[in-house]
ZADOVEX-328361 format. One line per 2 residues: number of its first residue (from 0); their letters; for each residue x, y, z of C-alpha. Coordinates in nm, 3 decimals. Example, Ala and Ser with C-alpha at 12.3 -4.5 7.8 and 13.67 -1.06 7.14 Angstrom:
<pts>
0> as> 1.230/-0.450/0.780 | 1.367/-0.106/0.714
</pts>
This chain:
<pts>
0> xx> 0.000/0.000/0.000 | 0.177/0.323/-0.133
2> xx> 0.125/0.635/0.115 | -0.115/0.950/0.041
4> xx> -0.262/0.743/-0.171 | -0.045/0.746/-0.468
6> xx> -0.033/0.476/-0.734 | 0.303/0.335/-0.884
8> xx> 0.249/0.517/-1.173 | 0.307/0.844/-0.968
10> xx> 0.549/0.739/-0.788 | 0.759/0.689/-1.126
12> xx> 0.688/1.008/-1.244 | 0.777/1.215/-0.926
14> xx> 1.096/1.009/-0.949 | 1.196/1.055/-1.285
16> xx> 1.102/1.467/-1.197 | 1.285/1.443/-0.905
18> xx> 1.595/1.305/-1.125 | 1.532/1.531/-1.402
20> xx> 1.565/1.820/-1.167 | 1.901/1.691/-0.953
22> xx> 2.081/1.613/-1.280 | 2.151/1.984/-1.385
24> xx> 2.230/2.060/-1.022 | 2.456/1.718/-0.956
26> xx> 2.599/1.896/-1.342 | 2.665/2.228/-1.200
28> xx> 2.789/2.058/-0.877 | 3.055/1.867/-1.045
30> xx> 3.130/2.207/-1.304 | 3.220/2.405/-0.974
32> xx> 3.433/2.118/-0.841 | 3.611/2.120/-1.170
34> xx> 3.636/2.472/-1.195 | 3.776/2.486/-0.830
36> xx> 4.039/2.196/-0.922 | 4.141/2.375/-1.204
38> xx> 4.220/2.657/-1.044 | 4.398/2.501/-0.786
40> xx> 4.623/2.344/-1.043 | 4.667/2.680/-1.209
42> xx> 4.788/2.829/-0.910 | 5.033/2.565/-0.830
44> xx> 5.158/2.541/-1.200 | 5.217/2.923/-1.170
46> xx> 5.423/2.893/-0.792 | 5.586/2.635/-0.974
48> xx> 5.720/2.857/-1.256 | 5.774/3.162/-1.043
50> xx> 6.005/2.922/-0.853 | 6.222/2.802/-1.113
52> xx> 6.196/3.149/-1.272 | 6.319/3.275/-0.937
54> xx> 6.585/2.991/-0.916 | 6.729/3.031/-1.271
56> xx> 6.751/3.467/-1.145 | 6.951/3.343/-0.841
58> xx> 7.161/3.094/-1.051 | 7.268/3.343/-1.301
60> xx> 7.365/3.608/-1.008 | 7.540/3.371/-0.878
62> xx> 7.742/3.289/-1.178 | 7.750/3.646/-1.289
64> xx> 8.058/3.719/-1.490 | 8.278/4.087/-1.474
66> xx> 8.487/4.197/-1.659 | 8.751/4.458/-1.525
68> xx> 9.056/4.627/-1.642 | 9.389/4.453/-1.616
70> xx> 9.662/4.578/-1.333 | 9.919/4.747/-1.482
72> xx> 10.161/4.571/-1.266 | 10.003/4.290/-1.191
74> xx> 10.067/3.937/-1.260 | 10.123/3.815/-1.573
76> xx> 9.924/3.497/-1.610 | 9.967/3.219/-1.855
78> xx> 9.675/3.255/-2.054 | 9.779/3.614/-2.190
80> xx> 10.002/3.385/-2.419 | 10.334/3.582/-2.378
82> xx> 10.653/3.506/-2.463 | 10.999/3.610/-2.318
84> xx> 11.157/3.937/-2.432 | 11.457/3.796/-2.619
86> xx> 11.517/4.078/-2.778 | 11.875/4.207/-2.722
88> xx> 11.780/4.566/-2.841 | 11.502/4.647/-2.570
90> xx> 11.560/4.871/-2.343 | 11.201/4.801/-2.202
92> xx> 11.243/4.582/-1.937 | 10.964/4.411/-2.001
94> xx> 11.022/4.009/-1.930 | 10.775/3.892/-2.123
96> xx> 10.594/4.067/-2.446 | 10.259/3.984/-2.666
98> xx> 10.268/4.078/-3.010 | 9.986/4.310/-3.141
100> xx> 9.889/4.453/-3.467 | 9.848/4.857/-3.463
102> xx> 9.854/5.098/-3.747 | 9.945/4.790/-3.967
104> xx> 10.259/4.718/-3.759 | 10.352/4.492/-3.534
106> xx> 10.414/4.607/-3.204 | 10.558/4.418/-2.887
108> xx> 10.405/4.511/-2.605 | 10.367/4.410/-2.241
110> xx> 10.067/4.181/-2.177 | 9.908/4.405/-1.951
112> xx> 9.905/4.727/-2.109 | 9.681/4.959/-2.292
114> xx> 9.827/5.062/-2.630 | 9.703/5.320/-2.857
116> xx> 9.817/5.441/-3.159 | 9.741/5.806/-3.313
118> xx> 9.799/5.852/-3.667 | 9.633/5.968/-4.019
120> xx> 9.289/6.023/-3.851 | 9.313/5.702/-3.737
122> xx> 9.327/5.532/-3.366 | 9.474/5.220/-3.300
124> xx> 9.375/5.066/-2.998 | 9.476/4.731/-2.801
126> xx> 9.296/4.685/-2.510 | 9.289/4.385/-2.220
128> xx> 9.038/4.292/-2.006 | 8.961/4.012/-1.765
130> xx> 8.699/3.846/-1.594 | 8.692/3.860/-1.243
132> xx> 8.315/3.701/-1.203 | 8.213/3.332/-1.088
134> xx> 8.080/3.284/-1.466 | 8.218/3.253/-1.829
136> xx> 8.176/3.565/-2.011 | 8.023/3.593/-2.363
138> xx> 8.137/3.859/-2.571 | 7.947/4.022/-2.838
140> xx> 8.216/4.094/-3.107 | 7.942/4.296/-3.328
142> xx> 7.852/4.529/-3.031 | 8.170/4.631/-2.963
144> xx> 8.258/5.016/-3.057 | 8.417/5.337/-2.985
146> xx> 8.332/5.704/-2.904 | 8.475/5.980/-3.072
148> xx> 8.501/5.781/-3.358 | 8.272/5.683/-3.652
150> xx> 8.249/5.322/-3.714 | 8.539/5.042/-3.643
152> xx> 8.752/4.977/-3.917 | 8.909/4.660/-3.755
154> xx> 8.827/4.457/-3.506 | 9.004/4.168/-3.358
156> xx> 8.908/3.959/-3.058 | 9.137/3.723/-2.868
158> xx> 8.862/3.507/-2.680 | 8.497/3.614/-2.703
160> xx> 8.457/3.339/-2.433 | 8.648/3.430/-2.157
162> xx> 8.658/3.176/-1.833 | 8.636/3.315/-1.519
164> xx> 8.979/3.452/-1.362 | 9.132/3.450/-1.761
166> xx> 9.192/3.747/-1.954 | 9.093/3.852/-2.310
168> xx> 9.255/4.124/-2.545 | 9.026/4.335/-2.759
170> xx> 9.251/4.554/-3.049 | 9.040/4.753/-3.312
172> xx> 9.110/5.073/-3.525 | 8.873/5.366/-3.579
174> xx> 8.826/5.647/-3.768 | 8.813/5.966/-3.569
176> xx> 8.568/6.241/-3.588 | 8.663/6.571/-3.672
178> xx> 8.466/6.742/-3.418 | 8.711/6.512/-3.160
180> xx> 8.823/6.753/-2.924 | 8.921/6.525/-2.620
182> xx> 9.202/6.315/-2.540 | 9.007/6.014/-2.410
184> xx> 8.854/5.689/-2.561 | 8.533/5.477/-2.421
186> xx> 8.536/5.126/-2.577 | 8.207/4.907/-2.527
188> xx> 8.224/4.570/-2.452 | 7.912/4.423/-2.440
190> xx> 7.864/4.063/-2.283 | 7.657/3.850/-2.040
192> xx> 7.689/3.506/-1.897 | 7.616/3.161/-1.984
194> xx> 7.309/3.131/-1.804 | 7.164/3.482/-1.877
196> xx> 6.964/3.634/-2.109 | 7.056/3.977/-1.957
198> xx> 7.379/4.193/-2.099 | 7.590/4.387/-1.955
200> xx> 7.829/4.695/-2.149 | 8.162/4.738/-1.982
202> xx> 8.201/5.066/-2.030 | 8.631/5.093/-2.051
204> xx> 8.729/5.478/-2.033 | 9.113/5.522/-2.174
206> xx> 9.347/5.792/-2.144 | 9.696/5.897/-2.182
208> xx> 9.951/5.830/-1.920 | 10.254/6.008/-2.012
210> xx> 10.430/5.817/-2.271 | 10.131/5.495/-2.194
212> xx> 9.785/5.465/-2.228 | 9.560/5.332/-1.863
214> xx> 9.272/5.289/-1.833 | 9.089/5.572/-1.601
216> xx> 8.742/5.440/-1.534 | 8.538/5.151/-1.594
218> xx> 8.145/5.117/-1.547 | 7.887/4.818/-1.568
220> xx> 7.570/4.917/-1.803 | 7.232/4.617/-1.781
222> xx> 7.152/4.617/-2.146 | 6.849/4.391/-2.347
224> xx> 6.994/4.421/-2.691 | 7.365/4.332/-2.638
226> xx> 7.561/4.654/-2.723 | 7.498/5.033/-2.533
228> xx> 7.185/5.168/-2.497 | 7.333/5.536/-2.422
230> xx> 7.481/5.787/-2.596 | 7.838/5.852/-2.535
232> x> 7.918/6.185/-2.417
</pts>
């Protein structure tokens, strides 16, 4: 005997209501769950890459390389590629010598010095750097250039991949402008590390030391393109 008097017939059809009407809501139940989960793993896929992102930041810091001019008096390490001053006609004193092309010449000169050579409109200039970071150091041969001048004529570069605690050697001529009207030189180096998309310019100001050349000043600039992103003075 079926309560309120209702007949199995009625009974059917309030249940099949009954599950008409819970199946959109059991729908929109399991929608909100999904949407929730989803969420959820958006979030954590997004901590995830801010992590690494973060991670690869510190790693390149930490492997940051620098480069910085060479001491004048330094040491002479091996991987300048020197070779002793045999010459019995110097009057240099200079025990070991490198041998660099200037003004199409050849020069001998000591492995840590600046050299620059004035002539015809034209500056010559040899110039050695070394990496002092915790991270090899990727040069950018086609970013390199000059103020006061109007384009590099030559450029030659001893190791655009320079290890950390080795030196590289970076000699190029350039034409001068004529409205030159100071003694100085800024080269720019661009480079970055291995594990960096970032550059830095190493901003190397030269200038005349008595009979030499030294370098006076020399700046770190962050750059996205891999050469200077300021105008010289």
């Amino acid at each position: 005997m079926l309560p309120l008097g209702l007949n199995w017939d009625e009974v059917t059809a309030l249940s099949t209501a009954a599950l008409a009407l819970g199946v959109p809501f059991a729908t929109l139940g399991v929608f909100l769950a999904y949407r929730s989960s989803l969420r959820d793993v958006t979030a954590t896929r997004e901590a995830m890459y801010a992590a690494h992102d973060d991670s690869e930041r510190q790693l390149a810091a930490a492997y940051q390389p620098l480069l910085v001019e060479v001491l004048r008096h330094g040491p002479i390490y091996d991987d300048m590629q020197s070779s002793p001053n045999d010459d019995p006609r110097s009057t240099s004193g200079m025990p070991t010598t490198i041998v660099v092309e200037l003004d199409n010449a050849a020069h001998a000169i000591d492995p840590r010095a600046v050299r620059v050579v004035e002539a015809n409109g034209v500056a010559s200039i040899s110039l050695p750097l070394r990496n002092v970071g915790r991270g090899l150091a990727l040069i950018v041969a086609e970013g390199i250039s000059v103020d006061a001048a109007d384009n590099l004529r030559t450029l030659a570069l001893d190791r655009p991949r320079v290890p950390p605690g080795e030196t590289t050697r970076i000699t190029c001529s350039v034409r001068l402008r004529t409205d030159r009207s100071y003694p100085t030189y800024t080269v720019y180096v661009p480079y970055r590390g291995l594990a960096s998309s970032q550059f830095l310019v190493a901003e190397v100001r030269l200038e005349p030391a008595g009979q030499e050349w030294r370098v006076a000043n020399i700046t770190e600039e962050v750059s996205n393109v891999g050469r200077r992103t300021t105008n010289p003075p």
